[in-house]
C-alpha positions as CSV (number, residue, x, y, z in Angstrom):
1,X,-4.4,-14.4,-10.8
2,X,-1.2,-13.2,-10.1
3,X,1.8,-15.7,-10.6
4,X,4.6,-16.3,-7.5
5,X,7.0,-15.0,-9.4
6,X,5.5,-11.5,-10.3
7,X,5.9,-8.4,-7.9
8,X,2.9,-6.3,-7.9
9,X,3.4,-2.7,-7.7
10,X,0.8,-1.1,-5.6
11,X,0.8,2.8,-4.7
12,X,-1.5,3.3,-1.8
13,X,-2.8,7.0,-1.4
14,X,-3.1,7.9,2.3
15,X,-1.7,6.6,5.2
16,X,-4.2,6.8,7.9
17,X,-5.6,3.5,9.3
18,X,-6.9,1.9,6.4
19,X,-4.0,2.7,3.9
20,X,-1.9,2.0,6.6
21,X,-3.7,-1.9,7.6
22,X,-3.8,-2.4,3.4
23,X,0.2,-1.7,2.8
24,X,1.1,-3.4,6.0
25,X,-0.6,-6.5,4.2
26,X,0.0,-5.7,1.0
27,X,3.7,-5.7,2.1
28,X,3.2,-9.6,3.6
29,X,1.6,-10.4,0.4
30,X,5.2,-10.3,-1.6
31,X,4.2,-6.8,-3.3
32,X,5.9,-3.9,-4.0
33,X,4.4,-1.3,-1.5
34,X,4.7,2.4,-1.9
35,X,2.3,4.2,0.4
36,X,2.2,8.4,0.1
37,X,0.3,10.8,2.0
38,X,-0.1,14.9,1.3
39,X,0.9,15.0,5.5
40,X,2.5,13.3,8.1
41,X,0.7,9.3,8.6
42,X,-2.0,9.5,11.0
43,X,-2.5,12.7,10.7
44,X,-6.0,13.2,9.6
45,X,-9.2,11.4,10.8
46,X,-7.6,8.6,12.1
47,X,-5.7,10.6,14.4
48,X,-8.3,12.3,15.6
49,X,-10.3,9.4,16.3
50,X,-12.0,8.3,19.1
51,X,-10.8,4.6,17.9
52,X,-13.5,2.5,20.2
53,X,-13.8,-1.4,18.8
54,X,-17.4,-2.2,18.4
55,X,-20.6,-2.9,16.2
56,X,-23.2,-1.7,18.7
57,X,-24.5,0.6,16.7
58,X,-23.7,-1.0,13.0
59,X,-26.6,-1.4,10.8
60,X,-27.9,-3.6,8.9
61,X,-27.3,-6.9,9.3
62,X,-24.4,-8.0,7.0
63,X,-22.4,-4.6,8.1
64,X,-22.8,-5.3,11.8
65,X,-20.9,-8.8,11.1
66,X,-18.5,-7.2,8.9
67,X,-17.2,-5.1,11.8
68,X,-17.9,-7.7,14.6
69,X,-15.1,-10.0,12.3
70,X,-13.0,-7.3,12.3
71,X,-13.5,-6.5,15.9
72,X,-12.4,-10.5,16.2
73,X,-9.6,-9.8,13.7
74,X,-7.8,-7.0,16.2
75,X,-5.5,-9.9,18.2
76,X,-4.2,-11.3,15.1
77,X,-3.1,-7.8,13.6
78,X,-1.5,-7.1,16.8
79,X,0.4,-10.2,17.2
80,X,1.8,-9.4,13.6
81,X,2.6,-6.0,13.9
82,X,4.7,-6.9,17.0
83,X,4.4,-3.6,19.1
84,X,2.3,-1.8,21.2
85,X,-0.7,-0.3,19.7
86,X,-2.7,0.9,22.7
87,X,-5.1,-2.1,22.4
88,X,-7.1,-2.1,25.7
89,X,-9.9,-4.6,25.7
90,X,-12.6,-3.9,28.7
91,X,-16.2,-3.6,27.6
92,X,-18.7,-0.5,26.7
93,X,-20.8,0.7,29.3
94,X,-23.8,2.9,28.7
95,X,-27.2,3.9,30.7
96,X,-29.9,5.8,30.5
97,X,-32.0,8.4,32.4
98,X,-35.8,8.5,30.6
99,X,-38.3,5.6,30.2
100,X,-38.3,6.3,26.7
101,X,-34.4,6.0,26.2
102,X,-34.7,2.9,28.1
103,X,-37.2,1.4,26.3
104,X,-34.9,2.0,23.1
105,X,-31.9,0.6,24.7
106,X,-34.0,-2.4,26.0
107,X,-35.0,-2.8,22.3
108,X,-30.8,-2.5,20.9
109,X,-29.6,-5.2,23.8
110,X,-32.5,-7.9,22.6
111,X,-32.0,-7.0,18.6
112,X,-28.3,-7.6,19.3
113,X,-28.2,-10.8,21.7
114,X,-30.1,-12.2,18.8
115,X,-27.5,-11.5,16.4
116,X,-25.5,-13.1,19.2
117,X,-22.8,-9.9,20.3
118,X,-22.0,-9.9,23.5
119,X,-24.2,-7.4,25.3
120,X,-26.6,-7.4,28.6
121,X,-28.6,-5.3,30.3
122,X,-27.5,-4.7,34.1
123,X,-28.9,-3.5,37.3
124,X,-27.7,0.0,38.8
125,X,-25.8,-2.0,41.4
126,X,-23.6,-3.7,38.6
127,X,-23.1,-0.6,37.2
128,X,-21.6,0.4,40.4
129,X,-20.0,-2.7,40.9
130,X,-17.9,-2.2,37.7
131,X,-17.5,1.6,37.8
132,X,-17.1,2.4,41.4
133,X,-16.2,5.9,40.5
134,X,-19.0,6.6,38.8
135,X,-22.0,9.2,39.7
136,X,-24.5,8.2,37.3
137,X,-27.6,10.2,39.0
138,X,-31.0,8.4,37.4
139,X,-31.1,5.4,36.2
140,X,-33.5,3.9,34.0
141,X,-31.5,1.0,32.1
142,X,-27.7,-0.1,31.5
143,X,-25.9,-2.1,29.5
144,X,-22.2,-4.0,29.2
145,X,-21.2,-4.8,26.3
146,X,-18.0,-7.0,27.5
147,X,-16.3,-8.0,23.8
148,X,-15.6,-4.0,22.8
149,X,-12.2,-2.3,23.5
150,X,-10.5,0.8,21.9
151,X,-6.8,1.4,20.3
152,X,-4.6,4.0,19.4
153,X,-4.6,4.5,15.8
154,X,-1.6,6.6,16.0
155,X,0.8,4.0,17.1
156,X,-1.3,1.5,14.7
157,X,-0.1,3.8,12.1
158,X,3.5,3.7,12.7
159,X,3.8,-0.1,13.5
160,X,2.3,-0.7,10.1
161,X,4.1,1.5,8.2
162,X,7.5,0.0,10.4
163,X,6.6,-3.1,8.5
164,X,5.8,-2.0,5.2
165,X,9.7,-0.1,5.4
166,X,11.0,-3.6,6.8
167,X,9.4,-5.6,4.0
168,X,11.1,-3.0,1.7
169,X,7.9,-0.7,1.0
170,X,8.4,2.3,0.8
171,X,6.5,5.8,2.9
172,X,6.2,9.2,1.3
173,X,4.7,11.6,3.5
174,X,4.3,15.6,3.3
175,X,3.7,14.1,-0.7
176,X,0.2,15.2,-2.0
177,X,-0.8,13.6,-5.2
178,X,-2.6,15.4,-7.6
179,X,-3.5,13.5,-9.9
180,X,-3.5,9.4,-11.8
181,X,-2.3,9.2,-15.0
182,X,-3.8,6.9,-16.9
183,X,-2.7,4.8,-20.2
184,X,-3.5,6.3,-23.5
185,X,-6.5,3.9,-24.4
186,X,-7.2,0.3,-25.8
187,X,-6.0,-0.8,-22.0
188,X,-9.4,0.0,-20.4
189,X,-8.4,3.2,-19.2
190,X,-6.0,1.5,-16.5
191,X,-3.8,4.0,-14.0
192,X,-0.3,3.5,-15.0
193,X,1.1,6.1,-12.2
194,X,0.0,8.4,-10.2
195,X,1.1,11.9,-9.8
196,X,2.4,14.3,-7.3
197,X,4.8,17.2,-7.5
198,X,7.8,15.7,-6.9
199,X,7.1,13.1,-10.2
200,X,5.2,10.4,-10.8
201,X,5.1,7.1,-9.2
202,X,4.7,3.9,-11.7
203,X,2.1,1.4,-10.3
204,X,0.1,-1.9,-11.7
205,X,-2.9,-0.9,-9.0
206,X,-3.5,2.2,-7.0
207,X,-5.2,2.5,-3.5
208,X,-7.1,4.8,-2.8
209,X,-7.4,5.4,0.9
210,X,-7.5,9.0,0.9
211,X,-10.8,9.1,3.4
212,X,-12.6,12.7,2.6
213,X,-10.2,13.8,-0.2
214,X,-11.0,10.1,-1.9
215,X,-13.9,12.1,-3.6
216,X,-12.0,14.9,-5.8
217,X,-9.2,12.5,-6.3
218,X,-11.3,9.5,-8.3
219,X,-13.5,12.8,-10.3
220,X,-10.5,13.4,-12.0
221,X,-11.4,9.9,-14.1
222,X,-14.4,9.7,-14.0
223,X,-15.4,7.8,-10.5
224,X,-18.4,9.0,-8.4
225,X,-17.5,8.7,-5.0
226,X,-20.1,10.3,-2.8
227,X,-19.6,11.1,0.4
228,X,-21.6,13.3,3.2
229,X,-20.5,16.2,5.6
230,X,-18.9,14.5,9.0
231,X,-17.5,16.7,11.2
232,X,-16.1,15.7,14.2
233,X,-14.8,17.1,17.8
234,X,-12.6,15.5,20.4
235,X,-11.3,16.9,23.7
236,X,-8.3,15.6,25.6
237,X,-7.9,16.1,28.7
238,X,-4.5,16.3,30.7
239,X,-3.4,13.3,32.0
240,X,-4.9,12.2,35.4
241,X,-4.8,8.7,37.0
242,X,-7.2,6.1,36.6
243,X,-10.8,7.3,36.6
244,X,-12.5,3.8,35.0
245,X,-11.6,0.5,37.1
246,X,-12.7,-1.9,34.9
247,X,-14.6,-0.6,31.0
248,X,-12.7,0.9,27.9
249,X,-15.3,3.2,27.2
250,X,-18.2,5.1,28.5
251,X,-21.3,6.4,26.8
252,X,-23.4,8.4,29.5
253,X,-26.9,9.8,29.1
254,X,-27.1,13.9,28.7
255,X,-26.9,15.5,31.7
256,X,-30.1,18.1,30.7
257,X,-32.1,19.0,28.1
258,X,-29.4,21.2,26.7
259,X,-26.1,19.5,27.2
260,X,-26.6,16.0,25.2
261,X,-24.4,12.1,25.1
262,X,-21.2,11.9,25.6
263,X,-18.6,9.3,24.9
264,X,-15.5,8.6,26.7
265,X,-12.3,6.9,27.3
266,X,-9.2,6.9,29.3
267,X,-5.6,5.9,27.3
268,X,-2.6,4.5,28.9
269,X,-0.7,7.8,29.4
270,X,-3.7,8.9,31.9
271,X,-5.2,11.3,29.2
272,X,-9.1,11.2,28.8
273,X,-10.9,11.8,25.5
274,X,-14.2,12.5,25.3
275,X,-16.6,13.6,22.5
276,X,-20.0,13.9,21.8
277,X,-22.4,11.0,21.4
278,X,-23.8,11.2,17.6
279,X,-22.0,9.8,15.0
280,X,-23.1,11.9,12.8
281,X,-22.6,15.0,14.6
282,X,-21.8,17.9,12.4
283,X,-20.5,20.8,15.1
284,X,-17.3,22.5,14.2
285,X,-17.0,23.9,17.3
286,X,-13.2,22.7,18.2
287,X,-13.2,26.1,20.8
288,X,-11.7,26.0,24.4
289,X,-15.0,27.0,25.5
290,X,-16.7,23.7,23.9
291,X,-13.5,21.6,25.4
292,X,-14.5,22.8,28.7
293,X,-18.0,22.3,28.4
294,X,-17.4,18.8,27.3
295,X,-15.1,18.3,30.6
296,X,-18.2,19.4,32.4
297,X,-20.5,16.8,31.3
298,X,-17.2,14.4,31.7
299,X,-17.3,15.9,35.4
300,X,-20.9,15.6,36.4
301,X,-20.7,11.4,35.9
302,X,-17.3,11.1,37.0
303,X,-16.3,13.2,40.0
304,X,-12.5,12.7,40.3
305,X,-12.1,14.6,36.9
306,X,-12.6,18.1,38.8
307,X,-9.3,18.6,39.0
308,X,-8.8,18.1,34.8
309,X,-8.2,20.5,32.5
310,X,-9.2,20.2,28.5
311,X,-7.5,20.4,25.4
312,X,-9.7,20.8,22.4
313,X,-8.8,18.5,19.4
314,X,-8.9,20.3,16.0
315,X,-12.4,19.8,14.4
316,X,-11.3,16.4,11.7
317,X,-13.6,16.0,8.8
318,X,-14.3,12.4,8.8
319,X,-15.0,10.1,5.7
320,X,-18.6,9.3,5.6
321,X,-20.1,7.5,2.3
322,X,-23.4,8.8,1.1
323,X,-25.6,5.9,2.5
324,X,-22.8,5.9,5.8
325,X,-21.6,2.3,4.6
326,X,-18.2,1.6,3.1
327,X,-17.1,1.6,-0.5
328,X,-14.3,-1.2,-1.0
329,X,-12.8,-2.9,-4.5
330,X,-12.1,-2.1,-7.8
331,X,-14.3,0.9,-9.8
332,X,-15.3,-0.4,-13.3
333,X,-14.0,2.7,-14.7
334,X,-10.9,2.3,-13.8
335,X,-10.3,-1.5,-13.5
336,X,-6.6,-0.9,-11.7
337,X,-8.4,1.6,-9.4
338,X,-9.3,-0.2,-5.4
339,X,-11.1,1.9,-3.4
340,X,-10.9,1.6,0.6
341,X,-13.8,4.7,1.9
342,X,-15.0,3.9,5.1
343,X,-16.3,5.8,8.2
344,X,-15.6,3.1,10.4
345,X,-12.4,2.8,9.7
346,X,-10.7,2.0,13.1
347,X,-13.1,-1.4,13.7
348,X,-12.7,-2.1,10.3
349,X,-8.8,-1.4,9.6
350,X,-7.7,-5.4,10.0
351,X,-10.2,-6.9,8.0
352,X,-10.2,-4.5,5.2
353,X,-6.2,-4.6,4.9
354,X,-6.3,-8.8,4.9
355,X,-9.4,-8.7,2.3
356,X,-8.6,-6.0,0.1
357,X,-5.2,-7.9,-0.3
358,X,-6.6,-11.0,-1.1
359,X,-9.1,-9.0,-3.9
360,X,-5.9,-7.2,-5.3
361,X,-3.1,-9.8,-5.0
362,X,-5.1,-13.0,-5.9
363,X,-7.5,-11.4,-8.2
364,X,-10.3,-13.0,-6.0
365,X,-13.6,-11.1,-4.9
366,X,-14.5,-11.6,-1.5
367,X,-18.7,-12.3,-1.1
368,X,-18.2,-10.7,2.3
369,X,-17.4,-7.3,0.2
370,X,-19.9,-7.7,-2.1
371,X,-22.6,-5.3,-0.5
372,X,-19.9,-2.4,-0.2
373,X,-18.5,-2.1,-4.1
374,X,-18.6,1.6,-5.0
375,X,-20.1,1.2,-8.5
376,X,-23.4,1.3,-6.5
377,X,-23.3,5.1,-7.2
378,X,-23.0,5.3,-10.5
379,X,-25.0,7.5,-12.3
């Protein structure tokens, strides 16, 4: 365990969400933060996030708590960060159009009012009730789920990065390392620094945060850290007054057989974004002809959003663990080495950054984490 007196150095690689959440608390924890990233913070998946708070869809068991404690977790990070993060708490709404959707949304509601999140099934008269704006054509089931909310990961960024600078961290962007040098054995093969072209950077423990470049970065000593294809496409759309009264985010049914789900939300400067319903979608189709196809599905439920225009997000290649769960702690071949993978990484960013600084501080192992330790894929 670490003494008072001692000042860890920690180099955190990547400053997305969860690099970011991890230095901010890192920085609180009276260590010696230096946080680098190959681009500008935020600039990679978490930027092009569609950032919704939830656990809906989070399987199994223990990683549907994880994020719902994290979801719980999102007030507390605020308060501390002590600025505005685009935190907008309002509910998910969703319905269906089929007898066999409904019957599988049916099923989701009951699994998860036994696991006790706060979702219901509603009538289509709520459903207007709470989105009088809507046009939601058939009907077969809805849902509310009235604890979910959305942020903007953006502004999460820089407020945690303000605070690692303020706690006397230190931020190294447009800095891509290439590389951790480790001791010269009888230490256990420990990272001592790692590198990057403009020198190296001494460190007692590295971070790695790097989401989808993670992978190539730990082969270099040896780590296996497997991750899948997962592409992802966001449109914006121009900023346009209030089209949802009352929810943070909308997941409508597809409008044919053709055109599937889509997902959206409105932020506070007016602009909509909307995306495409799987999670694991793999279209790399980031074209203005797909951004305005996407606006037309938008359209078709919401009316007032005729008068829109779209702005495709570039495609962002999203971190996504083999088995889709996260990979978090230290690597036995490296025993200096923490890693922080996750593709859930907006839901997930508070409780990750207080827990991984408790496991990397304190020298404790959290039993919460214990499920998610990337020496499952060892060969």
């Amino acid at each position: 365990m670490r003494r008072s007196n001692d000042k860890l150095r920690v180099a955190v690689v990547g400053a997305g969400i969860i690099g970011s959440s991890i230095a901010f608390h890192l920085s609180r924890a009276y260590s010696n933060v230096t946080i680098v990233d190959r681009l500008m913070p935020g600039s990679g998946a978490s930027g092009s996030s569609f950032a919704w708070l939830n656990s809906f869809g989070k399987d199994p068991p223990s990683y549907h708590e994880l994020n719902r404690r994290s979801m719980d977790m999102w007030e507390r990070f605020a308060r501390r960060l002590d600025a505005d993060i685009g935190i907008h708490w309002g509910g998910e709404l969703r319905w269906t159009s089929t007898i066999e959707a409904a019957e599988e949304l049916e099923r989701r509601v009951s699994q998860l009012q036994v696991r006790g999140y706060a979702t219901r099934l509603i009538d289509r008269t709520e459903l207007a009730r709470l989105e009088p704006g809507l046009s939601p054509g058939e009907v077969t089931a809805a849902a509310m789920s009235d604890g979910d909310g959305h942020v903007d990961p953006p502004k999460v960024v820089r407020a945690c990065l303000d605070r690692v600078v303020a706690h006397g961290g230190v931020v190294r962007t447009n800095t891509e390392v290439t590389g951790l040098r480790l001791t010269d054995g009888g230490d256990g093969g420990r990272v001592r620094s790692i590198e990057t072209a403009d020198g190296d950077i001494d460190c007692d423990v590295v971070v790695l945060a790097a989401g989808v470049c993670a992978t190539g970065l730990a082969a270099t000593v040896g780590v296996h850290l497997p991750q899948q294809e997962s592409p992802g496409v966001l449109v914006r759309t121009s900023r346009h007054a209030s089209v949802l009264c009352r929810v943070s985010a909308l997941r409508t049914p597809p409008i044919d057989a053709v055109h599937g789900e889509i997902h959206l939300r409105q932020n506070a400067d007016g602009t909509v974004l909307i995306g495409e319903s799987a999670e694991d979608s793999l279209t790399l189709d980031d074209s203005q002809e797909h951004a305005d196809e996407l606006l037309r599905r938008a359209t078709h439920f919401i009316p007032a959003l005729s008068d829109a225009s779209a702005m495709p997000v570039p495609v962002a290649h999203r971190p996504m663990p083999l088995d889709g769960l996260p990979m978090l702690g230290f690597t036995q071949e490296v025993p200096n080495l923490y890693v922080a993978l996750t593709h859930s990484g907006v839901t997930l960013a508070p409780l990750i950054g207080e827990l991984g600084t408790i496991e990397i501080v304190d020298g404790a192992t959290v039993d919460a984490l214990a499920p998610y330790r990337p020496d499952r894929f060892r060969p």
